[in-house]
C-alpha positions in Angstrom: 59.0 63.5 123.6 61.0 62.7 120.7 64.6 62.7 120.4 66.1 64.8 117.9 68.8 64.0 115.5 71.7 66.8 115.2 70.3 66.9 111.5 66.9 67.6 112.5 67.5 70.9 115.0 67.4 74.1 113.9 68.6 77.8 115.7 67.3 80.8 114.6 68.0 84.3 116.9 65.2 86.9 116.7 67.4 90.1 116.5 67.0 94.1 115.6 66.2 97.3 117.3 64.1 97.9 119.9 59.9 97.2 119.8 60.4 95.9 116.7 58.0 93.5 117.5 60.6 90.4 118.4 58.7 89.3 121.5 55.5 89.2 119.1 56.9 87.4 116.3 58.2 84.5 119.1 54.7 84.1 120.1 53.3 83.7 116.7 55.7 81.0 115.5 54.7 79.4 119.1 51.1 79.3 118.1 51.4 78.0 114.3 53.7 75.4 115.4 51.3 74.9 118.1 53.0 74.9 121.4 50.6 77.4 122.5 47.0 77.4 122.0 46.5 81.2 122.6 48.9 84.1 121.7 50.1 86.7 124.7 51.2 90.2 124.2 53.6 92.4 125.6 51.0 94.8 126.9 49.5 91.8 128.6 52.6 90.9 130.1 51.5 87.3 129.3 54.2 86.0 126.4 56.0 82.9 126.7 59.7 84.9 126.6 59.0 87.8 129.0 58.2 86.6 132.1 60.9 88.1 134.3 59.6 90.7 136.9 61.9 93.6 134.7 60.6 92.8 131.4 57.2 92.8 132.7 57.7 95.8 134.3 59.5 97.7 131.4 57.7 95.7 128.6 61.0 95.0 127.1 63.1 91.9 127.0 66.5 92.1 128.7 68.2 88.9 128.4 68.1 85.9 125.6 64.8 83.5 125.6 65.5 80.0 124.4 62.1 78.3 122.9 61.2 75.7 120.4 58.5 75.0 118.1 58.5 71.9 115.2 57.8 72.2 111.5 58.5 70.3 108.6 59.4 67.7 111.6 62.8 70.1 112.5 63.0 70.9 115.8 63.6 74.6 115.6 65.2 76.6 118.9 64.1 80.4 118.8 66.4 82.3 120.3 64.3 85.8 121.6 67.1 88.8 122.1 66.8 92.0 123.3 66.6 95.0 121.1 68.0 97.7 123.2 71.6 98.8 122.8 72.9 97.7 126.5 72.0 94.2 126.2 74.0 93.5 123.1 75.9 90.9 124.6 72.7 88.8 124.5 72.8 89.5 120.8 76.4 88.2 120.2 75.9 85.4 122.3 72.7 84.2 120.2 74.6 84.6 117.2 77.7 82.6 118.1 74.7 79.9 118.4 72.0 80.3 115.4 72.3 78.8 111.8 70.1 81.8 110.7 69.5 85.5 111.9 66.0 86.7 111.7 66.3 90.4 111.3 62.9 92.1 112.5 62.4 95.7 111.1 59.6 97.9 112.4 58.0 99.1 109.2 57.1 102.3 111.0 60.5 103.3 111.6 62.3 101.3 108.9 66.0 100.9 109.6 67.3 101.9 113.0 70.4 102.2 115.5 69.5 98.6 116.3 69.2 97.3 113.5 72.6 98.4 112.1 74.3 97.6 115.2 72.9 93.8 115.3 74.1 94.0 111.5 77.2 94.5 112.2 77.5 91.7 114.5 76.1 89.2 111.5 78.8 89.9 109.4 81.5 89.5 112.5 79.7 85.7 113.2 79.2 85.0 109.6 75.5 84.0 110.5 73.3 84.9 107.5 69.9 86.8 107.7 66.5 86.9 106.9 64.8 90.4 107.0 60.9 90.2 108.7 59.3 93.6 108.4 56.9 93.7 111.3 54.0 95.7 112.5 52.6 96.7 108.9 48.9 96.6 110.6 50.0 99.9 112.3 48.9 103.4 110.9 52.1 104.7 109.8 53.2 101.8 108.8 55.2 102.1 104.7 56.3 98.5 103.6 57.9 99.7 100.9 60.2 102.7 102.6 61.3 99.7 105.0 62.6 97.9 102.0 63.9 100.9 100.3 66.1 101.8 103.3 67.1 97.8 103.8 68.5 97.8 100.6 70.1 101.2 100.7 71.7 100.7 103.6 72.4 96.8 103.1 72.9 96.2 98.8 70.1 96.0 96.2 70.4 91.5 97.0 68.0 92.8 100.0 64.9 91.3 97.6 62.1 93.6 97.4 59.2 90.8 97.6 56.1 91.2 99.5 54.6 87.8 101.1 50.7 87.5 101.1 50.1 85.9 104.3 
């Protein structure tokens, strides 16, 4: 295995509200940066960050995952937190450790509890953020409304730019 240089690491936290699709995301980056040759789900109880008995049984995580991927030769740690209110400490702690803050929003249910509350902690660590808007293959899913209410809640320098992936 190769030996990274402080230089070369990266930490990012996964952070936001609940079933915002955090767990999800983690598995995705997993996969493109191949560490893992086939993505699990939640519903499978088969993902590479919730594997303890309660998460599998509430399909929820409940404490911090620590994983890494490589790209653009950076070693990049991905921290995986929990999204529900009683496990902010797992938040904090993630924060006091990441360079960046990726803020997953559920485009279904735009901005949240959670995602205020995790927002608040960014600004006490000074960490900054990237906003992910997640889940837009779902029904009732409105891209745009999830921007709208970002930037309302955040300031217009929320940008309002939609990646083609």
């Amino acid at each position: 295995m190769k030996v990274y240089q402080t230089h070369e690491i990266r930490n990012i936290a996964l952070i936001g509200g609940a079933k915002t699709g955090k767990t999800t995301l983690a598995e995705a980056m997993l996969f493109e940066g191949g560490v893992i040759s086939r993505r699990g789900t939640v519903e499978d109880k088969n993902t590479v960050s919730d594997y303890r008995p309660i998460e599998l049984e509430r399909q929820n995580s409940v404490s911090s995952s620590i994983m890494f991927t490589i790209a653009d030769n950076k070693k990049i740690n991905i921290i995986d937190t929990p999204g529900f209110d009683d496990f902010i400490g797992e938040v904090i702690g993630a924060l006091r450790v990441a360079d960046t803050a990726v803020m997953v929003v559920n485009a279904q249910n735009g901005v949240e509890v959670g995602t205020e509350i995790t927002w608040r902690w960014t600004n006490r660590s000074q960490t900054p953020v990237i906003f992910t808007i997640n889940t837009l293959d779902h029904e009732h899913a409105n891209f745009d409304e999830a921007v709208r209410q970002l930037r309302q809640r955040f300031g217009a320098s929320v940008p309002h730019r939609r990646r083609k992936t």
